[in-house]
C-alpha positions as CSV (number, residue, x, y, z in Angstrom):
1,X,47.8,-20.4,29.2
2,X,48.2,-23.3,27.0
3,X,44.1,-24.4,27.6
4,X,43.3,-20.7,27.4
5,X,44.8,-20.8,23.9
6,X,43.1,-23.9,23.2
7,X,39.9,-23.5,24.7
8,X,39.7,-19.8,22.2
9,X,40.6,-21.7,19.1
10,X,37.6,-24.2,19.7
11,X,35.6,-21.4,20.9
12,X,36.1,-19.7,17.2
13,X,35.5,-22.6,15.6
14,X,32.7,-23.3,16.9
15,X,31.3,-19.8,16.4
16,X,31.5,-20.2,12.9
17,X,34.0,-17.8,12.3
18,X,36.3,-19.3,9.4
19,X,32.3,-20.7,7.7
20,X,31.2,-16.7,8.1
21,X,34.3,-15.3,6.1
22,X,33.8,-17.9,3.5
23,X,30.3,-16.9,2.9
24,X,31.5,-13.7,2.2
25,X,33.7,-15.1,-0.4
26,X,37.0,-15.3,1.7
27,X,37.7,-18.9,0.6
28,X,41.2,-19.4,2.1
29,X,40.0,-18.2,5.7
30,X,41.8,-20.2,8.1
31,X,42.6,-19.9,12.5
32,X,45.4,-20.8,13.2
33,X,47.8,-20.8,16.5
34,X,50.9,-19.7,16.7
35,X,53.5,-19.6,19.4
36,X,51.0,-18.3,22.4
37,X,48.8,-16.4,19.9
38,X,45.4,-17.5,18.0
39,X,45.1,-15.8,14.5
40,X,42.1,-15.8,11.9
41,X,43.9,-15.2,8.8
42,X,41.2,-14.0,5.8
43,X,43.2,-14.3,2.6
44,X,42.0,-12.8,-0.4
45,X,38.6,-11.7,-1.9
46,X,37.5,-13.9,-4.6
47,X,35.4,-12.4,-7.3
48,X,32.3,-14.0,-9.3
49,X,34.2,-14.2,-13.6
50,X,32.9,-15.8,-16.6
51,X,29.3,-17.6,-16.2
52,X,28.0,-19.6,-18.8
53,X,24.9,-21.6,-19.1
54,X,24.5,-24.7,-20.6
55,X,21.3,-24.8,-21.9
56,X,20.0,-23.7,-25.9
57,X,17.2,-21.5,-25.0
58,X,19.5,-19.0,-22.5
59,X,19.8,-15.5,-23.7
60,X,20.0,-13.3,-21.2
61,X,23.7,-12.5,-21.5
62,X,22.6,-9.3,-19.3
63,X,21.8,-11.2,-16.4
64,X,24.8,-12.4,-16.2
65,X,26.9,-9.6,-17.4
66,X,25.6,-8.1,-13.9
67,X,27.4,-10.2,-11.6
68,X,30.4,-10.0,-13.6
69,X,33.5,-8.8,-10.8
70,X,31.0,-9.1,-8.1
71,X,32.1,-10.4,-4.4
72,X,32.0,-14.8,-5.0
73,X,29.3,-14.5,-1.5
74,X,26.9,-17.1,-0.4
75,X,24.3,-14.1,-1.0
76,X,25.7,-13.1,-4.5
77,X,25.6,-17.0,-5.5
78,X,22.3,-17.8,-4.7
79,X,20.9,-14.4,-6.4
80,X,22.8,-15.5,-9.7
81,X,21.2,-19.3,-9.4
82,X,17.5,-17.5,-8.7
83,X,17.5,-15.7,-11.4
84,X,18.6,-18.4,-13.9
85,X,15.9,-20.3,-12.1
86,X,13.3,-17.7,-13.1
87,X,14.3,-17.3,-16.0
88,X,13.8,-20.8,-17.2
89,X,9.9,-20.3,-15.0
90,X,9.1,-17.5,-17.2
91,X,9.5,-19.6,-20.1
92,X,7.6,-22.4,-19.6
93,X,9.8,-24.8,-17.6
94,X,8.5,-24.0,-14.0
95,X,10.6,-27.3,-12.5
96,X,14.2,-27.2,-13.8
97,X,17.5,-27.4,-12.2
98,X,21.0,-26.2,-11.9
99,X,23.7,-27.9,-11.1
100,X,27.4,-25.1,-11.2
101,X,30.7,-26.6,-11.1
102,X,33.2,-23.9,-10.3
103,X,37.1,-23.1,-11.7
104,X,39.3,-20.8,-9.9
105,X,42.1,-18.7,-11.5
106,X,44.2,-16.5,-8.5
107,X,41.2,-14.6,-7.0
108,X,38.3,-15.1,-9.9
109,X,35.9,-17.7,-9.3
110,X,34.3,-19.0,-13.3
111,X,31.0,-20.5,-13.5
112,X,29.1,-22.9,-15.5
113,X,25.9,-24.1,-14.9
114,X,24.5,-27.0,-16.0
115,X,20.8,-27.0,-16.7
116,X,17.9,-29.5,-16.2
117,X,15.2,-27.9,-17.6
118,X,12.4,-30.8,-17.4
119,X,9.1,-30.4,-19.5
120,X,8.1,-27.7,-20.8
121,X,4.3,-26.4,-19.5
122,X,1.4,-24.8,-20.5
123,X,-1.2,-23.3,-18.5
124,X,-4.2,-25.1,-18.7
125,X,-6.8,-23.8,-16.0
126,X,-7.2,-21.4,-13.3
127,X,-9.2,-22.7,-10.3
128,X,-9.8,-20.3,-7.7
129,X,-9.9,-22.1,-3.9
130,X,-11.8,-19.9,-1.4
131,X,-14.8,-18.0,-0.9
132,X,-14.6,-15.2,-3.8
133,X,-17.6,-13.1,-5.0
134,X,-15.4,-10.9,-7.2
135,X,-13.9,-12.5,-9.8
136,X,-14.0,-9.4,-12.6
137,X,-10.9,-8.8,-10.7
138,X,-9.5,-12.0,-11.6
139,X,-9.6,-11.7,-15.3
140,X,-6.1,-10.9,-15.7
141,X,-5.3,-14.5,-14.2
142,X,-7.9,-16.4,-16.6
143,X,-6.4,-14.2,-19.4
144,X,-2.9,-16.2,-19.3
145,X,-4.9,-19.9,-20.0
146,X,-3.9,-21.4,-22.8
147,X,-0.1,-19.2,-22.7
148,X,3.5,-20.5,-21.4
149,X,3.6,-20.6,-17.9
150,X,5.1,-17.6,-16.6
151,X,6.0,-17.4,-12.8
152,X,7.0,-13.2,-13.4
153,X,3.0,-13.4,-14.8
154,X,1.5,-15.0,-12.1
155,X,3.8,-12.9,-9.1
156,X,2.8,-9.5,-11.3
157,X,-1.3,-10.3,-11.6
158,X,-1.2,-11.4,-7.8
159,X,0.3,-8.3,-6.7
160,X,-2.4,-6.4,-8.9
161,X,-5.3,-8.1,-7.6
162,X,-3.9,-7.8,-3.9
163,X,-3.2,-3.9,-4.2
164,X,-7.1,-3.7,-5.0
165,X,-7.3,-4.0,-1.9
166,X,-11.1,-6.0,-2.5
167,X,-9.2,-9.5,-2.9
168,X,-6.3,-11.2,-1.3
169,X,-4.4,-14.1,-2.7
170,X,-2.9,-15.7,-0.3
171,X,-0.3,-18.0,-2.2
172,X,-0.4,-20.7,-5.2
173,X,0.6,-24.1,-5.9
174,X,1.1,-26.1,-9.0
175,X,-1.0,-28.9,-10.7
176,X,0.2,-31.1,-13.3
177,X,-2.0,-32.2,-15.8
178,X,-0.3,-34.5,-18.9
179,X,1.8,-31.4,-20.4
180,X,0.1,-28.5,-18.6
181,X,-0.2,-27.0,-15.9
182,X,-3.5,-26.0,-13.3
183,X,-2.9,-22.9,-11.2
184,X,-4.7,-22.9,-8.1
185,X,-5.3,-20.1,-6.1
186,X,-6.1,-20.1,-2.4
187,X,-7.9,-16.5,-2.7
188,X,-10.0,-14.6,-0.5
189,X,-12.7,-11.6,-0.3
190,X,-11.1,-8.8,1.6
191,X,-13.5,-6.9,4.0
192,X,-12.5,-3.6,6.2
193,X,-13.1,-0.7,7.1
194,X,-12.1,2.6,8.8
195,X,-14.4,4.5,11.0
196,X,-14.5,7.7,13.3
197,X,-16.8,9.1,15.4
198,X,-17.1,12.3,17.4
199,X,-19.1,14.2,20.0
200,X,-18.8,17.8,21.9
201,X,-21.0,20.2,23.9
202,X,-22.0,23.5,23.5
203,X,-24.3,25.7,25.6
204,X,-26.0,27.1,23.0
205,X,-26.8,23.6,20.5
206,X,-26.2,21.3,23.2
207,X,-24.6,17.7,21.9
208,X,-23.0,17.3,18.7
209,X,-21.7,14.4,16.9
210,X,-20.2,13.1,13.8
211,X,-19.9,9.7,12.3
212,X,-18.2,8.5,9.5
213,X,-17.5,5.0,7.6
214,X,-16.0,3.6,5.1
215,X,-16.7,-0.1,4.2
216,X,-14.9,-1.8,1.7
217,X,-16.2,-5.0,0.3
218,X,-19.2,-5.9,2.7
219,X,-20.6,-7.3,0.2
220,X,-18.5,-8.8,-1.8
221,X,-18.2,-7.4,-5.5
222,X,-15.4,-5.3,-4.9
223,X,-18.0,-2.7,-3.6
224,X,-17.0,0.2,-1.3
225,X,-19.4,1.7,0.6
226,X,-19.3,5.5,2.7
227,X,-22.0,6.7,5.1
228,X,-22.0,10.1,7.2
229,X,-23.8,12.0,9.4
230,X,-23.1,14.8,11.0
231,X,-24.9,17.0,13.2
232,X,-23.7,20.4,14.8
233,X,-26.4,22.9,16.2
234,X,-29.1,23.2,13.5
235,X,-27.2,21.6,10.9
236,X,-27.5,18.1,9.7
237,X,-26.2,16.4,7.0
238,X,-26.5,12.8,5.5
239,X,-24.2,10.8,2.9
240,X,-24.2,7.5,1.3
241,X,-22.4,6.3,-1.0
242,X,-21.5,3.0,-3.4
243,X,-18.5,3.0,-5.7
244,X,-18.3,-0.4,-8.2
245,X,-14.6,-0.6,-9.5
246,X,-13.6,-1.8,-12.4
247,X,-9.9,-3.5,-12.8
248,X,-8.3,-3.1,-15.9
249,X,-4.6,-3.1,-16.0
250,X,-3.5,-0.3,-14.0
251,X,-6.4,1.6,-15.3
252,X,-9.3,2.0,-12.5
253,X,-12.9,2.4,-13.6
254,X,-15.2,3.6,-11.0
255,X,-19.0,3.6,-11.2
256,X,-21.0,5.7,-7.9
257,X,-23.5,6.2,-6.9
258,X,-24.3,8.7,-3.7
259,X,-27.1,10.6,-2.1
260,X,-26.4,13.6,-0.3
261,X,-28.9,15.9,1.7
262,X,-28.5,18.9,4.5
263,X,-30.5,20.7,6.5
264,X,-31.3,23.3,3.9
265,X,-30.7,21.5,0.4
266,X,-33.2,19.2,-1.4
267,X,-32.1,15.6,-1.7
268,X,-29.2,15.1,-4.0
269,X,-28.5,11.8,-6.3
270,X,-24.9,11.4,-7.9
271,X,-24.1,9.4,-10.9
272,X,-20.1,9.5,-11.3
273,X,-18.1,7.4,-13.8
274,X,-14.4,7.5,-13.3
275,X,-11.4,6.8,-14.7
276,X,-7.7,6.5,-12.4
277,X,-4.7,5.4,-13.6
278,X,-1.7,4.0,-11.0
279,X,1.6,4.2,-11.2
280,X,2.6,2.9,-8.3
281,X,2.1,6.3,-5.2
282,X,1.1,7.9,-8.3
283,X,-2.5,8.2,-9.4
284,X,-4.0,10.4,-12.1
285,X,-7.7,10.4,-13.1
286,X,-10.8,12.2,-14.6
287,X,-14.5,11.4,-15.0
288,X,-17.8,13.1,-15.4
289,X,-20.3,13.4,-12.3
290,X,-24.4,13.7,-13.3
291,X,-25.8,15.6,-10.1
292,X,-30.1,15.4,-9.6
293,X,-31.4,17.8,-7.3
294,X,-34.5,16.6,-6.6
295,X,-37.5,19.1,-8.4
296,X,-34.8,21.5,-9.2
297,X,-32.2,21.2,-11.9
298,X,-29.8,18.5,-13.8
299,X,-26.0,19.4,-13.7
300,X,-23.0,17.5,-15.7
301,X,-19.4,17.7,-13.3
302,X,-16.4,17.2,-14.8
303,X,-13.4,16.3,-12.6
304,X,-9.6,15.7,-12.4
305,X,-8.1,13.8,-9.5
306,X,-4.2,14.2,-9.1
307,X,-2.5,11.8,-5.9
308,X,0.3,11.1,-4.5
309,X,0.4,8.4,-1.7
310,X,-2.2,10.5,1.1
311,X,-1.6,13.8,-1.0
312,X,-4.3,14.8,-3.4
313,X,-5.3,17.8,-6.1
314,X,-8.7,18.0,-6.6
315,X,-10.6,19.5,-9.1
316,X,-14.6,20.0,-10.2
317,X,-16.5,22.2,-12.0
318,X,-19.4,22.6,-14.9
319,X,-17.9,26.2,-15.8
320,X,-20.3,28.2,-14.4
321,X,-21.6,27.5,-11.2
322,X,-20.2,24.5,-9.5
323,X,-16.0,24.9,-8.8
324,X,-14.1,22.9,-6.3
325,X,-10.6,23.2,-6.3
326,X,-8.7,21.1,-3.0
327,X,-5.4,20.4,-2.2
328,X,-4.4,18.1,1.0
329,X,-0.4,17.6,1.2
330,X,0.6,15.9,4.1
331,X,4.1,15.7,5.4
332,X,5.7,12.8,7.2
333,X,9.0,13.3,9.3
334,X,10.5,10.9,11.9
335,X,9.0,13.3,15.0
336,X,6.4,15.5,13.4
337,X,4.0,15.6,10.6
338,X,2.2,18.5,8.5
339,X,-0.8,18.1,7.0
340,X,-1.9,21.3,4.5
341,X,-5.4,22.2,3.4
342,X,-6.2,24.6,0.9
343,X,-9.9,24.7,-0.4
344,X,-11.9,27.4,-3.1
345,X,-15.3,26.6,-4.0
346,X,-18.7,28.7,-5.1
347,X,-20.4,31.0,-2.6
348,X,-23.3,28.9,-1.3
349,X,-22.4,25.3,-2.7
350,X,-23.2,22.7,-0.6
351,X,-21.7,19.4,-1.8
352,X,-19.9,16.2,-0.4
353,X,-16.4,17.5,-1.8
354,X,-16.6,20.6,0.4
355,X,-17.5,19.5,3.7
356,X,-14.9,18.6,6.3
357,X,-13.7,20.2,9.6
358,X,-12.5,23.5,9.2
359,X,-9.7,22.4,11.5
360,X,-9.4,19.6,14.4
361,X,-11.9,20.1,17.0
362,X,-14.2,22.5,15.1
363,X,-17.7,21.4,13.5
364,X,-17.7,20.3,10.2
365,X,-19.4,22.7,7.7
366,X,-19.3,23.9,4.5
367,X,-16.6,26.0,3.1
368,X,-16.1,28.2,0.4
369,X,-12.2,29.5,1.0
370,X,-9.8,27.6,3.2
371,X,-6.4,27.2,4.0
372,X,-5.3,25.0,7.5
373,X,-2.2,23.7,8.6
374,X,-1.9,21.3,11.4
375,X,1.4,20.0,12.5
376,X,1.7,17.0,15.1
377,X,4.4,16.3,17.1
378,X,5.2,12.7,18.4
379,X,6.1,12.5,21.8
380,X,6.2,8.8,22.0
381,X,6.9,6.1,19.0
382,X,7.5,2.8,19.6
383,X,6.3,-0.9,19.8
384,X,3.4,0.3,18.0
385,X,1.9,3.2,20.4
386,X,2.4,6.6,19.4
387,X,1.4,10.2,21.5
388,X,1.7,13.3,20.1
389,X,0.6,17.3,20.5
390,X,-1.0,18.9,17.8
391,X,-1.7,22.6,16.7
392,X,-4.2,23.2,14.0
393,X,-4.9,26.9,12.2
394,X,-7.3,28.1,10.2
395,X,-5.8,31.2,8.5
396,X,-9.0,32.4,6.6
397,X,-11.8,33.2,6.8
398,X,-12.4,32.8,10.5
399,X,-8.7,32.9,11.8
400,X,-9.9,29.7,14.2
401,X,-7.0,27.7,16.0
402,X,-7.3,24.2,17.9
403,X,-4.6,22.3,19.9
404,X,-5.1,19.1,21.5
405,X,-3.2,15.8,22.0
406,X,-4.0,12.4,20.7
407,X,-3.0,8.6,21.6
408,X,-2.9,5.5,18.9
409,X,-2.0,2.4,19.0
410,X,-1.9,0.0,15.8
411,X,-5.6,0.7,14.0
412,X,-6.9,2.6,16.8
413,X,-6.9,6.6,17.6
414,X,-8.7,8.9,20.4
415,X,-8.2,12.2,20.3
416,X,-8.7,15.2,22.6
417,X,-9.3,18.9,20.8
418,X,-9.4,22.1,22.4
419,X,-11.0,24.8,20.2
420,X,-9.3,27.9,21.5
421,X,-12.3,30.5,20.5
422,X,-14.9,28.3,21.5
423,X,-14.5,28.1,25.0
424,X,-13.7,25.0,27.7
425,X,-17.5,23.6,27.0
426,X,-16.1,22.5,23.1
427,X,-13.8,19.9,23.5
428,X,-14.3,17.7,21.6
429,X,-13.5,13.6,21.8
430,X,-13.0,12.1,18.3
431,X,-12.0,8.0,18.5
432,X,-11.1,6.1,15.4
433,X,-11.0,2.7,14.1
434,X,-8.6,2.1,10.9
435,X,-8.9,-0.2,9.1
436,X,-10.8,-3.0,11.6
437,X,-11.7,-6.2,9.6
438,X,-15.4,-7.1,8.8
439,X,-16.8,-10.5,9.2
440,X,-14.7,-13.6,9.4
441,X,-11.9,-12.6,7.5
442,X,-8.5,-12.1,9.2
């Protein structure tokens, strides 16, 4: 019994268990043995009190006042000395250092940190490391030469330039030159892309087949490129299209370009300027399209673009005889999904903004009034691999109704759809790639 008692106080020692409760701000945690017992006695909570900070250019008394009564934790600790850290690299002293030196009274734990805040920096240049075509989206980082250095700066414009999703920057590193500082970025061009592809059978048109893609940066420039074609009996369609973005902020300016042509409408070129602006899911924008049609007429488009992660409102028109109104909400639950599509537009009108599937497994067309629901449900979610049922309904005009089941894993979908009017000849295969890389980058 005796080496049993033994052998579990090493054991719990050994695990760690007094250094764990410690961490967690139990300071007088202690095993002990008594009689034929072990025992891990806690003691009391200790609580963060009074910090102070030794330095004369400290005045974020808020900071502080937050960890005031808060649990004296390993975790807790090290949050209060990063954020005096940062907020000595916001302010020009990118290399200082704290040294605290503690005082306990009964279970409150005061602070006071003394502060070596080395020499004060200014950024000098910007030099970019890496193979980078687009550097208007950059001009947020050259904009801070000459200022204080400012770590919360330099975290904030790399998370702007990265959520472009046209340039990634992969970290940063210091440079000291005399009493400034270089800032070199390892920085890359971003290039993917998503793309989808179908094909069915009917007796009566024979094959048809859809392809879609969306490029983003092939090119470099922050470009994004979209090409479609589409054929189903005697209808084809063709689409490509360039968008240019601008980076300002969180203010997006897009310049496009796109020419559009079906089987029955004369060639179409689209001017669009654009304006979006991103608050974080949120997106709000508005811009003017210029539409050409070819030996015909000129048109002016307004627009407004509401979003909301993969949601979207939708909204063109010239006030007379171009109106598009969409709506796309889609749902996300832990088993199932619902995605909503609700669609008005003139009798006739044959543009890019109106022409999608009416529902999964149905030719793409043009639409004038629409209103589909499909819900999916997952049968299988895990490691990355995900099957699920769906059931897709058109409620007007037609009344059409799909079902079909689809497999992913990671970037890649195939999908099987049934169309329920259209007899066993029109299923349809759709496979999807999303997004796959382009080129060398990773």
């Amino acid at each position: 019994m005796l080496f049993f008692i033994l052998s579990l106080e090493i054991f719990l020692k050994d695990e760690g268990i007094v250094d764990s409760l410690i961490k967690e701000g139990y300071l007088n945690a202690e095993i002990f043995r008594k009689n034929d017992s072990i025992f891990v006695r806690t003691g009391n909570l200790f609580y963060i009190g009074n910090v102070k900070i030794k330095s004369s250019i400290f005045y974020d008394t808020l900071l502080l006042k937050r960890f005031y009564l808060k649990r004296f934790s390993e975790k807790n600790i090290n949050l209060l000395a990063d954020s005096i850290l940062f907020y000595f690299s916001d302010n020009g002293f990118p290399f200082s250092e704290i040294i605290p030196e503690f005082s306990i009274i009964d279970s409150i734990v005061d602070i006071e940190f003394n502060v070596k805040m080395g020499k004060y920096y200014r950024i000098c240049k910007i030099l970019l490391k890496g193979n980078i075509k687009n550097r208007i989206l950059l001009k947020d980082f050259f904009s801070i030469e000459g200022k204080p250095y400012s770590r919360r700066e330099i975290i904030k414009n790399i998370e702007k330039v990265n959520s472009s999703n046209f340039l990634k920057v992969d970290s940063f590193k210091l440079k000291e030159s005399g009493d400034t500082l270089n800032i070199i970025l390892f920085i890359q061009d971003v290039n993917y892309g998503d793309i989808s592809g179908g094909l069915s059978f009917q007796n009566n048109s024979g094959w048809n087949f859809l392809f879609s893609g969306d490029f983003f940066n092939p090119f470099g420039f922050g470009t994004r490129w979209n090409i479609r074609f589409n054929k189903f009996s005697n209808e084809k369609s063709f689409l490509i299209k360039c968008i240019i973005p601008i980076l300002l902020s969180k203010n997006f300016f897009n310049l496009s370009y796109s020419l559009f042509t079906s089987s029955d409408t004369l060639l179409k070129n689209n001017f669009r300027f654009s304006h979006i602006y991103v608050i974080k899911d949120f997106s709000i924008g508005n811009g003017v399209k210029y539409q050409e049609v070819k030996g015909l007429k000129k048109n002016f488009i307004y627009e407004l673009y509401l979003s909301y992660r993969k949601s979207y409102l939708k909204i063109l028109t010239n006030f007379n005889d171009y109106n598009i109104f969409s709506l796309k909400t889609i749902s996300f639950l832990s088993f199932f999904s619902i995605t909503n599509i609700f669609l008005i537009s003139n009798k006739n009108l044959k543009e890019e903004e109106n022409f999608f599937p009416l529902i999964s497994g149905y030719p793409n067309t043009y639409n004038e009034l629409v209103f589909s629901s499909t819900l999916s449900l997952y049968l299988y979610n895990k490691n990355g691999y995900k099957i699920y049922t769906f059931f897709a309904q058109n409620f007007y005009p037609e009344g059409c109704n799909s079902t079909g089941v689809g497999i992913s894993k990671d970037r890649i979908t195939l999908e099987l759809s049934y169309p329920l009017k259209m007899g066993i000849r029109n299923i349809m295969f759709v496979l999807s790639v999303s997004p796959f890389y382009l080129f060398d980058n990773p």
